[in-house]
LOVEXKE-299328 format. One record per residue (C-alpha): x, y, z negated. Coordinates in steps of 0.2 Angstrom, whole numbers, padded with zeros to 4 digits, always signed. Each point is the difference from the previous one (the first is absolute). Layout:
XYZ
...
//
This chain:
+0134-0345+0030
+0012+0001+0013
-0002+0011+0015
-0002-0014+0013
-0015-0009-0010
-0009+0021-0001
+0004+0001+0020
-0009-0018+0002
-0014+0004-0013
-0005+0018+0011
+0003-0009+0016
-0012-0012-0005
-0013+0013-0005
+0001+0008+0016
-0002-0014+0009
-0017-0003-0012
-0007+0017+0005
+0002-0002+0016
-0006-0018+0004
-0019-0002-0002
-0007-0008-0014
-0015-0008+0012
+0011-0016+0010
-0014-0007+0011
-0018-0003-0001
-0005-0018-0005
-0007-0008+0016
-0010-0014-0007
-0017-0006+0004
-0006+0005-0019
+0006+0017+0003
-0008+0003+0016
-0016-0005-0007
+0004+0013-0013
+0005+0014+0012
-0019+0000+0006
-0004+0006-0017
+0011+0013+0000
+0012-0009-0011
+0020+0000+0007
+0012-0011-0004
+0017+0005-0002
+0017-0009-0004
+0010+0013-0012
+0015+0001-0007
+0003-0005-0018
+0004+0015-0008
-0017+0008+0009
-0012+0007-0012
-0020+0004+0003
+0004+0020+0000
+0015-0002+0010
-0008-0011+0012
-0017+0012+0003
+0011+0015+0003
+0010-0012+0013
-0016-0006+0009
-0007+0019-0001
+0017+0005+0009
-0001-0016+0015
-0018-0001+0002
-0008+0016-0005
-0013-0007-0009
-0001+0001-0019
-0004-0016-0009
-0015-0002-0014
+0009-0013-0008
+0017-0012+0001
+0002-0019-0009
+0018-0005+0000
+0005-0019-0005
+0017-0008+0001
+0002-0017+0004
+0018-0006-0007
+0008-0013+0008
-0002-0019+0000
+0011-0015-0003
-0003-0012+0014
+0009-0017+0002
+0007-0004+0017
+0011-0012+0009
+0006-0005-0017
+0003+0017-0006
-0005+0013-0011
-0004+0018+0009
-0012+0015-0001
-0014+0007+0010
+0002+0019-0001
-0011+0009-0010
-0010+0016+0007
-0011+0013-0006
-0014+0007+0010
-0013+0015-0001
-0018+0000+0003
-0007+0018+0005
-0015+0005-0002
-0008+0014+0012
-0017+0009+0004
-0012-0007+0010
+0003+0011+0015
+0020-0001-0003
+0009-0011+0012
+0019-0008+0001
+0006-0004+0017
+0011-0014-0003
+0003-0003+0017
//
């Protein structure tokens, strides 16, 4: 391995660290629904795992979670215009807290 390809590889482990692995909250009708039950929905990135993303969520939002559901949705072939493409895929988190536990996504 060259010294270039080491400098890109810590460069981009550093940039891992520091960046959060919770992008966004979904904001969908389902998930507001959910919210009431004091279950959060979360879009993640895709290397997040269920401990990584509890300790993340403890750090945040200073509540600790009872339990974390992760799925990943891998993109989709759609035909458009005459043309093959993808839709994105994602992945997303569901958090579980305590009844008396709240998120303020706001």
């Amino acid at each position: 391995m060259t010294k270039e390809k080491k400098q890109k590889e810590i460069i981009k482990e550093v940039v891992k660290i520091e960046n959060s692995l919770i992008i966004s909250p979904r904001l969908t009708e389902k998930a507001s629904i959910l919210s009431s039950e004091n279950i959060y929905t979360f879009n993640v990135v895709q290397n997040a795992t269920k401990t990584s993303l509890s300790k993340e969520i403890e750090k945040k939002y200073k509540v600790k979670p009872v339990k974390i559901t992760v799925s990943n949705n891998p993109r989709i072939k759609v035909f458009t215009r005459g043309k093959i493409g993808y839709k994105t895929g994602f992945k997303k988190a569901s958090v579980f807290l305590k009844k008396g536990d709240k998120i303020n996504l706001a």
